[in-house]
Each structure stands twice: as structure tokens, then as C-alpha cells.
GUVO-550359 format. One line per field, with one value per residue (C-alpha): residue number from 1; x, y, z; residue in one letter. Coordinates in pm, 1 decimal. Example, Ala and Ser with C-alpha at 12.3 -4.5 7.8 and 13.67 -1.06 7.14 Angstrom:
2
bafi 1/2;
X 1230.0/1367.0;
Y -450.0/-106.0;
Z 780.0/714.0;
banu A/S;
//
This chain:
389
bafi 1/2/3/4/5/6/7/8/9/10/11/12/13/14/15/16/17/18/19/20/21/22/23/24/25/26/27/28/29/30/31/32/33/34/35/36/37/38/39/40/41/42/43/44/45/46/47/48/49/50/51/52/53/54/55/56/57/58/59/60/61/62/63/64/65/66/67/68/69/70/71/72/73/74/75/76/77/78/79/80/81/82/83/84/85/86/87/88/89/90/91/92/93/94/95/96/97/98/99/100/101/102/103/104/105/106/107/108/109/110/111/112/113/114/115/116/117/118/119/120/121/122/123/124/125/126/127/128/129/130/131/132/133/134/135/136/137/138/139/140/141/142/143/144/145/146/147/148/149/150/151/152/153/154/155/156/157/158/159/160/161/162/163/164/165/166/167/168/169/170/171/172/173/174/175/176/177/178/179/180/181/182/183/184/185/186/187/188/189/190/191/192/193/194/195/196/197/198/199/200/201/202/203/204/205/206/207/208/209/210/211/212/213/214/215/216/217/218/219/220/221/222/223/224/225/226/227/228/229/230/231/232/233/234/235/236/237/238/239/240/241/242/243/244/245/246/247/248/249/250/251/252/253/254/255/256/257/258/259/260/261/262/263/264/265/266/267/268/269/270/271/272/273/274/275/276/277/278/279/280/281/282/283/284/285/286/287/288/289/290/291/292/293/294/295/296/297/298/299/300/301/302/303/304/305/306/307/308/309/310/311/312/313/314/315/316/317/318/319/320/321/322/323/324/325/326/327/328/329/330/331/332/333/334/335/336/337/338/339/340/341/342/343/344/345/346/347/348/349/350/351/352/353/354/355/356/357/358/359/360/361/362/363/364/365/366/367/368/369/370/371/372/373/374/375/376/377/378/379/380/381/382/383/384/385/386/387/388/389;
X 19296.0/19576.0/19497.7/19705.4/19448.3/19203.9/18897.4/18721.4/18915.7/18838.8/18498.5/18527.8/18781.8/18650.3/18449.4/18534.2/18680.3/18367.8/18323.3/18544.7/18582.2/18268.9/18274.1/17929.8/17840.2/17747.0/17474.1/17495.0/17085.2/17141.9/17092.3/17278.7/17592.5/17681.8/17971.5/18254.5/18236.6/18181.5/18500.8/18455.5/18090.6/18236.6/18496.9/18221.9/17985.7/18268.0/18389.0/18186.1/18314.8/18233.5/18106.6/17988.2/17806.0/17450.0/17319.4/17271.8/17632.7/17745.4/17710.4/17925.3/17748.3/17724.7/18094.3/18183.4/17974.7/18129.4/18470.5/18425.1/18301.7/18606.8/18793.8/18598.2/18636.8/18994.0/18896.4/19010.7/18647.6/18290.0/17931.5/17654.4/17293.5/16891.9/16861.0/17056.2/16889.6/16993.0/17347.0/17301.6/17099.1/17366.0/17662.6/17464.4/17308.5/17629.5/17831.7/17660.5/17549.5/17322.8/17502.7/17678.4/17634.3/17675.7/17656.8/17498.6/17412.5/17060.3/17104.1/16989.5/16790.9/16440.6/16483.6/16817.3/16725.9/16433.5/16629.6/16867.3/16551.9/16320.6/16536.1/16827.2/16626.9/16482.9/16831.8/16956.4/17185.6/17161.5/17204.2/17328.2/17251.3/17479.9/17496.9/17727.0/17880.3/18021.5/18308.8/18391.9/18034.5/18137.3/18445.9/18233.0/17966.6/18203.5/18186.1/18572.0/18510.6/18122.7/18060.8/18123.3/18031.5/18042.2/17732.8/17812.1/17583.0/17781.0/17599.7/17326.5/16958.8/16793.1/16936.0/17302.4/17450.0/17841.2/18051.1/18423.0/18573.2/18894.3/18753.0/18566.0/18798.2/19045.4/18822.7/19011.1/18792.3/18458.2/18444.6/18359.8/18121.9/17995.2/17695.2/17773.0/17482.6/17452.4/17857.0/17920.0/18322.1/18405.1/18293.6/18427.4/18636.5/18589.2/18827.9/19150.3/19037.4/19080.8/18725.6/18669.0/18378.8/18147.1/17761.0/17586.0/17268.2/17365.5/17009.4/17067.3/17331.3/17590.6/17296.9/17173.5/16883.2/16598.3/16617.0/16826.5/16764.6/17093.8/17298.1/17670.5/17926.3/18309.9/18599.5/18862.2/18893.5/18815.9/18493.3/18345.6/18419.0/18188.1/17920.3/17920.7/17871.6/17551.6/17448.6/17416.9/17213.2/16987.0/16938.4/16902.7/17143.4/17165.5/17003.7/17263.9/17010.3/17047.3/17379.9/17466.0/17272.0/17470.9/17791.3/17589.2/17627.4/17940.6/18052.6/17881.4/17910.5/18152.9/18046.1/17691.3/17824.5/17929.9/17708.7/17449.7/17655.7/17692.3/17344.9/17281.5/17462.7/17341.9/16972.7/17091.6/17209.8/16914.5/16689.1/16880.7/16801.6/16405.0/16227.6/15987.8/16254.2/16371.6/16685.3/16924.3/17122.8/17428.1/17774.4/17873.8/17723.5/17906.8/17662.6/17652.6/17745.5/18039.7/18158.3/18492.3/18503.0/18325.9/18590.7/18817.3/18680.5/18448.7/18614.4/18212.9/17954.7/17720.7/17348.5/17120.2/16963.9/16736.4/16512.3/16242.5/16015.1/15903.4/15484.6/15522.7/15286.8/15118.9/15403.0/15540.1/15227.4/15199.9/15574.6/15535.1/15171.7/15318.5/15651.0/15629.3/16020.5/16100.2/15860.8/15736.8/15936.5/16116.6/16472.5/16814.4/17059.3/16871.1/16869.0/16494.5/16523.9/16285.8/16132.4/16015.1/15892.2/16062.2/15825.1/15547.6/15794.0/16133.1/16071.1/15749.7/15777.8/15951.0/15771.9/15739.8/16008.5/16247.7/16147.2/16284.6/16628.6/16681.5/16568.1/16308.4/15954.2/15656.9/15805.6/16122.8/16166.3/16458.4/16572.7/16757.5/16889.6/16939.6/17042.7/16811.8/16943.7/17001.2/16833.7/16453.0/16507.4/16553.4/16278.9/16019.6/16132.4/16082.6/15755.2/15612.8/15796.8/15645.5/15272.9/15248.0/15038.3;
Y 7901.9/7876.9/8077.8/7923.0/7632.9/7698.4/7836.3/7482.4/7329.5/7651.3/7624.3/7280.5/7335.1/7727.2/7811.7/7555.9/7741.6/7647.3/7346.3/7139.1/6806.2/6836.4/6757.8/6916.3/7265.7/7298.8/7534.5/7759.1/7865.1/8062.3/8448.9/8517.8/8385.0/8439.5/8646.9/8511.1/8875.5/9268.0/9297.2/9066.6/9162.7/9538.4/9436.6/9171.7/9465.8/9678.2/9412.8/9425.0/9082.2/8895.3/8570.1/8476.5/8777.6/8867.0/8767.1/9087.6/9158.5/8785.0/8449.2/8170.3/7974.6/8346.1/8384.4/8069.9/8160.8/8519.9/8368.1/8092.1/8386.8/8616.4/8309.3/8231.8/8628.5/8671.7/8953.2/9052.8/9025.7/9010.2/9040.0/8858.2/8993.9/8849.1/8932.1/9015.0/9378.6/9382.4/9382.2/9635.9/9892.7/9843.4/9943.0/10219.6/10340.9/10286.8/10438.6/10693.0/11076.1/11390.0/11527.6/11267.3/11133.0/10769.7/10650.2/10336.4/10170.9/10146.0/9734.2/9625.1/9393.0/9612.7/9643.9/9795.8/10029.3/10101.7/10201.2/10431.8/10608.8/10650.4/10598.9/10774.5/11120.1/11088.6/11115.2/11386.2/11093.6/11161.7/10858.2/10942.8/10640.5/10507.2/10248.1/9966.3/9805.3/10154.0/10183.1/10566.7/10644.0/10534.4/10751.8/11046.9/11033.0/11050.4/11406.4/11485.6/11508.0/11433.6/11070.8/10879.0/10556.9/10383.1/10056.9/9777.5/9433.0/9201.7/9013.5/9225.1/9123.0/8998.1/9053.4/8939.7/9239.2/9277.3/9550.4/9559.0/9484.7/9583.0/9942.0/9973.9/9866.6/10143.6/10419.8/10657.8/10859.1/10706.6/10335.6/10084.0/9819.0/9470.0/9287.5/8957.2/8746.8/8613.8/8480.8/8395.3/8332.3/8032.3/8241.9/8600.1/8769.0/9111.0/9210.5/9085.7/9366.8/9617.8/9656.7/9773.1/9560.8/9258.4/9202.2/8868.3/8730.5/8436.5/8337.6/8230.5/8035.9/8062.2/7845.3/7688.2/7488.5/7738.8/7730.1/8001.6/8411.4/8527.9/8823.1/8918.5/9171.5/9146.6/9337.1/9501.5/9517.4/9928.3/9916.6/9656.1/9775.9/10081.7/9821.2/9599.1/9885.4/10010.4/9662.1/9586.0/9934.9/9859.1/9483.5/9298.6/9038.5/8637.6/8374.8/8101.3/7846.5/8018.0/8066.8/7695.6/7644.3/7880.5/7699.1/7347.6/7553.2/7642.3/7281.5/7164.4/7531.8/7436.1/7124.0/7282.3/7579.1/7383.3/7183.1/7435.9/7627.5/7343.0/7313.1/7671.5/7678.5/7412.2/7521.2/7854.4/7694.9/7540.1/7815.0/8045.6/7782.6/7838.8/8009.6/8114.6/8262.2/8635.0/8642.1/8517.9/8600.9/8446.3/8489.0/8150.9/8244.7/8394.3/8628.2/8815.9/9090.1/9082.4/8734.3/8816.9/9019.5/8727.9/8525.2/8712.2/8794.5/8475.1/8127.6/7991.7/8166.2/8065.0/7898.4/8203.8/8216.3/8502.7/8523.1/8725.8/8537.9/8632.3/8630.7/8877.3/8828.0/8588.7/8301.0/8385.0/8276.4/7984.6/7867.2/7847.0/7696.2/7428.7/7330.4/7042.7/6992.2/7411.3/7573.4/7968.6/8110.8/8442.5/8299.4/8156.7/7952.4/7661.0/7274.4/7326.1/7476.2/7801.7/8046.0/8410.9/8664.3/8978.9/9249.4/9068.6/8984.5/9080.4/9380.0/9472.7/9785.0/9980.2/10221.7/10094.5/10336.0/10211.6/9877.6/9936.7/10106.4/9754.3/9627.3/9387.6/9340.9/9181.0/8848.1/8825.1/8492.4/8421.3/8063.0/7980.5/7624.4/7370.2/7001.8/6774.6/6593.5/6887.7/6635.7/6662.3/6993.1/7038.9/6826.9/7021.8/7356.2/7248.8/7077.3/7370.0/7624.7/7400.8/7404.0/7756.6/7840.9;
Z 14129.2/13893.8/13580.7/13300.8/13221.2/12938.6/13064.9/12930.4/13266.0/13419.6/13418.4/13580.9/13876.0/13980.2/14247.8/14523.4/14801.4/15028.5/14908.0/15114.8/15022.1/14812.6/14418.4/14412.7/14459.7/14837.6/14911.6/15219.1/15258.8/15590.4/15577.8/15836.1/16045.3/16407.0/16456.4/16718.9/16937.8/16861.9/16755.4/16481.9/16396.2/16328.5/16073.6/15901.0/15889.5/15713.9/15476.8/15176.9/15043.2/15345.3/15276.5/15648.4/15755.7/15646.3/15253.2/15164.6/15168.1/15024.6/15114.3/15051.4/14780.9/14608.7/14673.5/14517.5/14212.6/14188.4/14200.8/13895.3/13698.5/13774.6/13661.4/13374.0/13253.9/13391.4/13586.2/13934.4/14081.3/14021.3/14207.6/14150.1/14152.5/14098.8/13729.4/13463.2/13498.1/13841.2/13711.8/13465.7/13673.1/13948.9/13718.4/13513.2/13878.7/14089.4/13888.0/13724.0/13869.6/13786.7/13499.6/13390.8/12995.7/12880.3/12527.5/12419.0/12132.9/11918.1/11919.3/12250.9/12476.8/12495.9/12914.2/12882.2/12655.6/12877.3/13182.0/12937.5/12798.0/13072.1/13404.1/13319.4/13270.7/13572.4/13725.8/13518.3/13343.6/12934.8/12726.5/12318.8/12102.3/11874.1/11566.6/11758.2/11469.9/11352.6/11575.5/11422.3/11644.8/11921.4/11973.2/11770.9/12066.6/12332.4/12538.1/12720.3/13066.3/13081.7/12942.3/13209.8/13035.6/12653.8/12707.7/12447.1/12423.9/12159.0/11996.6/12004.0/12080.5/11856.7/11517.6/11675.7/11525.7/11717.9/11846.9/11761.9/12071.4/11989.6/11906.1/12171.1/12435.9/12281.1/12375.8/12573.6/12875.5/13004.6/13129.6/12891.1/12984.7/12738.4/12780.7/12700.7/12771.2/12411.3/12416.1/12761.8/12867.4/12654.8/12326.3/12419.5/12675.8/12644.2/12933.0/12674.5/12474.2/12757.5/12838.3/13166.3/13291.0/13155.8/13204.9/13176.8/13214.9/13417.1/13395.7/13025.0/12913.5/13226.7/13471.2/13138.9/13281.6/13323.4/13675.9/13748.2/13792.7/13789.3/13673.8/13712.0/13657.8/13624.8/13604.8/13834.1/14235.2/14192.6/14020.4/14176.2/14503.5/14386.8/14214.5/14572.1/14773.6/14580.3/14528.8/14929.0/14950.8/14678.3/14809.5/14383.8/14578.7/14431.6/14590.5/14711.7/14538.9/14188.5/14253.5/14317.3/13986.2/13802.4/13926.0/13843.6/13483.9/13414.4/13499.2/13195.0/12979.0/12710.5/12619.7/12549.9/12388.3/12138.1/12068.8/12089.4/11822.4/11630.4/11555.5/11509.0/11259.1/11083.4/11158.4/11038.7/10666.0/10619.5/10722.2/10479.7/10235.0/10266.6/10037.0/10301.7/10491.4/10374.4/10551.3/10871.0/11109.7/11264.9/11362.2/11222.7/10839.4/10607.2/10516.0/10842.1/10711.7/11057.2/10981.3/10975.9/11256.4/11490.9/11359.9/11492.9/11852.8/11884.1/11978.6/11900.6/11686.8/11944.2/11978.9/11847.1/11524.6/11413.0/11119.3/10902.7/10763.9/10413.3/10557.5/10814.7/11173.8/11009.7/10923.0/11229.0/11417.5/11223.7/11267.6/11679.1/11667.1/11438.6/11590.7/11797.7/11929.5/11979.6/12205.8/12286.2/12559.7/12642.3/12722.0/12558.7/12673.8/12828.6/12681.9/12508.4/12194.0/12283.9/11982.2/12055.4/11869.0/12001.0/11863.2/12083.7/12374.8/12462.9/12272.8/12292.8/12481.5/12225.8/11942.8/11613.3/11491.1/11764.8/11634.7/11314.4/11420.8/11594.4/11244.9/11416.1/11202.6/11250.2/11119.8/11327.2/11514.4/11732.9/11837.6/12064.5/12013.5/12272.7/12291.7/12125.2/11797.5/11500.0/11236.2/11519.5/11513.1/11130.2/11050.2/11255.0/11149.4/10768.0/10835.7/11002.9/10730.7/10453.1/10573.2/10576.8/10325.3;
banu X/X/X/X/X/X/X/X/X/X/X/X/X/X/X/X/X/X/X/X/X/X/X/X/X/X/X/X/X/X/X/X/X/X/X/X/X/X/X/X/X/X/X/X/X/X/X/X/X/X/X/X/X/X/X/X/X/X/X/X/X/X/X/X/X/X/X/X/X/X/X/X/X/X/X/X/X/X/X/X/X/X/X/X/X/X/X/X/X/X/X/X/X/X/X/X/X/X/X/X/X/X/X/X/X/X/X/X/X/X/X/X/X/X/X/X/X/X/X/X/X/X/X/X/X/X/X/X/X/X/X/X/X/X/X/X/X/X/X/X/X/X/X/X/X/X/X/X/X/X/X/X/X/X/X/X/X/X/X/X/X/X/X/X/X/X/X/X/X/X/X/X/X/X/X/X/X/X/X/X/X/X/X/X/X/X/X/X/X/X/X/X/X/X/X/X/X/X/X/X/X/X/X/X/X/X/X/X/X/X/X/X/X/X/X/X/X/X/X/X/X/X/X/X/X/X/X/X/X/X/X/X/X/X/X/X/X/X/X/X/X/X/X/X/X/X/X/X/X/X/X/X/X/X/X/X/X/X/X/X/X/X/X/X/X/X/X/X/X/X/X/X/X/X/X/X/X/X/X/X/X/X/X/X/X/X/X/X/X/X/X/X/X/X/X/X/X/X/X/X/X/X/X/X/X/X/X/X/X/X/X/X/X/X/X/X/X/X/X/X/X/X/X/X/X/X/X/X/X/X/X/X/X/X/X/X/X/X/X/X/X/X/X/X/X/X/X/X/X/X/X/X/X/X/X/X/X/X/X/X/X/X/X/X/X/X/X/X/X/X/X/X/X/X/X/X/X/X/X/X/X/X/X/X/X/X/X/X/X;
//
């Protein structure tokens, strides 16, 4: 596809090469394909992007999916996998060996961090932690010739804290990779800003619906020829039904991105507003303390909103027994507006002292705002704000 559209059109033309004359996404459910004679059997078998050989390798709904993504990022290629951990523990595992050394950051998604802290060791892989919003830390933590990889997420989870991309993508020696789940494509590129390869949970915003698991990974032709190759051994392949879904998704990504930003950031102003709020946290307020800097590297602030509330546990329990519109579930992206309270869920394998490096307490709530009418959603957050007593 042509790549001087903006990626709004993008989004809607990529990913058709097996469609046909299909508008619609066409799903390809076989596992397998018959080969026309040994000849051509042996070079399927050796051809790692081969969408009409065996599933584990590709297929061509996954294909079509993989492509609208390289699109969407501007990258040369990308590979799709089950989860969004599947992606990240095939880049950190496929490209990482016994002895090598990898710097990440304190301000991550709990799973990630996880895999860095008790994985890694197991591997002989050491992992140095880092503030991500200080870029100086970055570069300070980096070890010539041994750190093999710099791991970014931006905007972080859950506090939405963000990495200079700029900065980062300027770091000279290991590989630089961005997980980008909370600003898919249409918000951030991170491959403009010379980072070598972007993450996403295409389970979240990317699909959209809830009906997706889905993870991907993007960048150039010589990485993800070493990602693909450990991906087919270690088998966390995409189903061709989630990936038709996560193509259904990026038809329609832009127009919810914005409105889904939209209302954050109205939610977010009148949240901020509360007295029985302490404090919040988004891109698209100008009291993030990196408002200027998403500005700069955001086209969208985005649909997340996280907040402390003043009570602790205790209003926080109250808030998502008494909403009636947002409900209590562990994802982001979708068109429900979803609350979860990340020291109980998405976090809640972490020590309490790790808990407070990510700077999450007991009355941290993240939202993640969907599509129902911002005045609904206002209205049932103050009602159930107000009636805490």
C-alpha cells in the first residue's frame, strides 16, 4: 500500500491483500494448506513469512493483520502473537542470551515487570531498573558491549507516566524497544523517533471490542526475522479469528481514539475538580507533570484516566460498587467504559514497596473510557463520588 496517506486512511485501506474483492476482513480458519509438490512444500517450510503453509508459521488472515500494523507503524514488518505478553516474551526471549543485560524502566504493566524480575534470572539475563521519565537514566544504565536491550512502555501503566521518545530513540548501543499499548499508531509512532521496535497489546485498543487476544510487534525486516523465527518455535502464534477482529479494529481506530480521548479528558477535569479525589493523571491535563512533552510526541492524549482517591481501599470499593454505566474489568481500549483497581488486579503481584516505586496505593482507580455519551458517564462518576461517605 501506498504510504503517503495519513495513517487515519491508513487504517482503513491496509491489510487487504487476501481479501480479494472483499470490503470485509475475510477469515482463512484452515491450519494448514496443501502444498502443489515437494519442491514447493520445502521452500514453504523454509519461508518463515509464508502465509499458505501451516498456522504456526502464518496464515493469511494473520498476514493481513501483520501487514495493516506495519502500515499503521511505518515499519518494514511485523508478527503477530496470542497476547500482548506473547509479544513481549518473544522479543525479550528471542533476542536476548545468558549474559546479556537489558535495562527497563520502574513504570510498567505488573506482567512485564514480572518476566524481567523473575524470568530473566533464570536465563542468566540481568534486568537494571530505571526511572523512565528521566531520560539522563536511561543512557546512565546502559553497559558498552553488554546491554543488549533499553525496554520503554509510554504511557506507562497505570499512573500514564511517559518516556521521551526522542531520548530514548537516541540511545546509541543496545536495541530500543516501546510498549505502546496505551497510545496505539494514530497517537504515537515511536519508530519516527528512531526506535528500533514497537509492542502493543492488540487485545486493547487496536481490536477494541473485547473480543480479541492479540499482541504484535513491529519494526525492521532484520529483527523480526529473528522475533518470527523464535515465535514459530515457541508456538504464542494469533488466531486468524482474533486477527480478523483486530483488522475489524483498526477500521474503526481513529474515530474511537478520539472520541475516547475526548471524554477522558473531560472526565479527567471534572475528576480533578472533586474534592474526594487527591489527584489525576492524564496526558491531556495540564498538570501532568509531562504535558508538554505529550504534546509534543502525542497526536491524542488518549482514553486513560488514573486517580487516587482521597479515602484510600475503602472509596475505592465504594466507587465500583456504585457506578452503574463504568463497570470492573481488567482491560482498556474497548467501547465499555471499564474501572480497575490495579493494586488488587493488574498489579497485584508486585510487593508493596514495588507498589509504591510505580506510585500505585490502595486508592488508585484506573478508567478506561469508552463510547457512551461523556455527560452518562459524568453523572455516574459524581453520583457515586458524592455518596461516599
Amino acid at each position: 500500500m501506498t504510504t503517503d496517506h495519513d495513517p487515519q486512511t491508513t487504517a482503513i485501506r491496509a491489510g487487504r491483500m487476501h481479501n480479494d474483492t472483499a470490503l470485509a476482513p475475510v477469515l482463512w480458519a484452515s491450519s494448514t494448506f496443501v502444498a502443489g509438490g515437494v519442491e514447493e512444500a520445502q521452500r514453504l517450510a523454509t519461508d518463515l513469512t509464508a502465509p499458505k503453509f501451516y498456522g504456526r508459521h502464518s496464515n493469511p488472515t494473520v498476514a493481513d493483520f501483520q501487514n495493516a500494523m506495519a502500515d499503521l507503524e511505518g515499519a518494514e514488518d511485523s508478527r503477530a502473537f496470542a497476547s500482548g505478553m506473547g509479544a513481549v516474551s518473544a522479543v525479550i526471549l528471542g533476542l536476548c542470551s545468558s549474559g546479556d543485560h537489558i535495562v527497563a524502566q520502574t513504570q510498567l504493566y505488573s506482567h512485564t515487570q514480572l518476566l524481567f524480575q523473575s524470568v530473566c534470572p533464570r536465563f542468566g539475563i540481568d534486568v537494571t531498573f530505571v526511572d523512565g521519565t528521566d531520560p539522563d537514566a536511561w543512557e546512565a544504565a546502559v553497559v558498552p558491549g553488554r546491554t543488549v536491550l533499553c525496554f520503554a512502555e509510554t504511557p506507562a501503566n497505570p499512573k500514564l507516566a511517559l518516556v521521551d521518545l526522542e531520548r530514548f530513540g537516541a540511545i546509541k548501543g543496545p536495541m530500543t524497544v516501546v510498549d505502546g499499548t496505551f497510545a496505539p499508531p494514530l497517537i504515537q509512532r515511536p519508530l519516527e523517533y528512531g526506535v528500533d521496535l514497537v509492542i502493543h497489546s492488540a487485545t486493547k485498543a487496536i481490536a477494541g471490542h473485547n473480543d480479541a487476544m492479540l499482541g504484535v510487534v513491529s519494526g525492521s525486516e532484520e529483527l523480526l526475522a529473528w522475533i518470527r523465527g523464535f515465535a514459530i518455535l515457541h508456538g504464542a502464534v494469533a488466531s486468524p479469528f482474533d486477527a480478523l477482529n483486530g483488522i475489524r479494529g483498526i477500521r474503526t481506530l481513529a474515530v474511537r481514539l478520539r472520541q475516547q480521548s475526548e471524554t477522558a479528558c473531560a472526565l479527567a477535569e471534572m475528576l480533578e475538580s472533586h474534592p474526594g479525589v487527591a489527584r489525576v493523571f492524564h496526558p491531556g491535563l495540564r498538570s501532568h507533570p509531562q504535558f508538554d512533552l505529550a504534546e509534543r510526541q502525542m497526536a491524542l492524549p488518549g482514553g486513560l484516566v488514573t486517580f487516587d482517591l482521597v479515602a484510600g481501599r475503602a472509596a475505592g470499593r465504594h466507587l465500583v460498587d456504585s457506578v452503574e454505566l463504568a463497570q470492573l474489568a481488567t482491560s482498556l481500549g474497548g467501547p465499555e467504559t471499564l474501572l480497575t483497581h490495579p493494586a488488587s488486579t493488574t498489579h497485584v503481584g508486585l510487593l508493596p514497596e514495588e507498589l509504591d516505586a510505580a506510585g500505585i496505593g490502595e486508592g488508585t482507580v484506573r478508567m478506561s473510557c469508552g463510547l457512551e455519551h461523556v455527560d452518562d458517564l459524568e453523572r455516574d462518576l459524581r453520583r457515586a463520588l458524592d455518596s461516599f461517605a
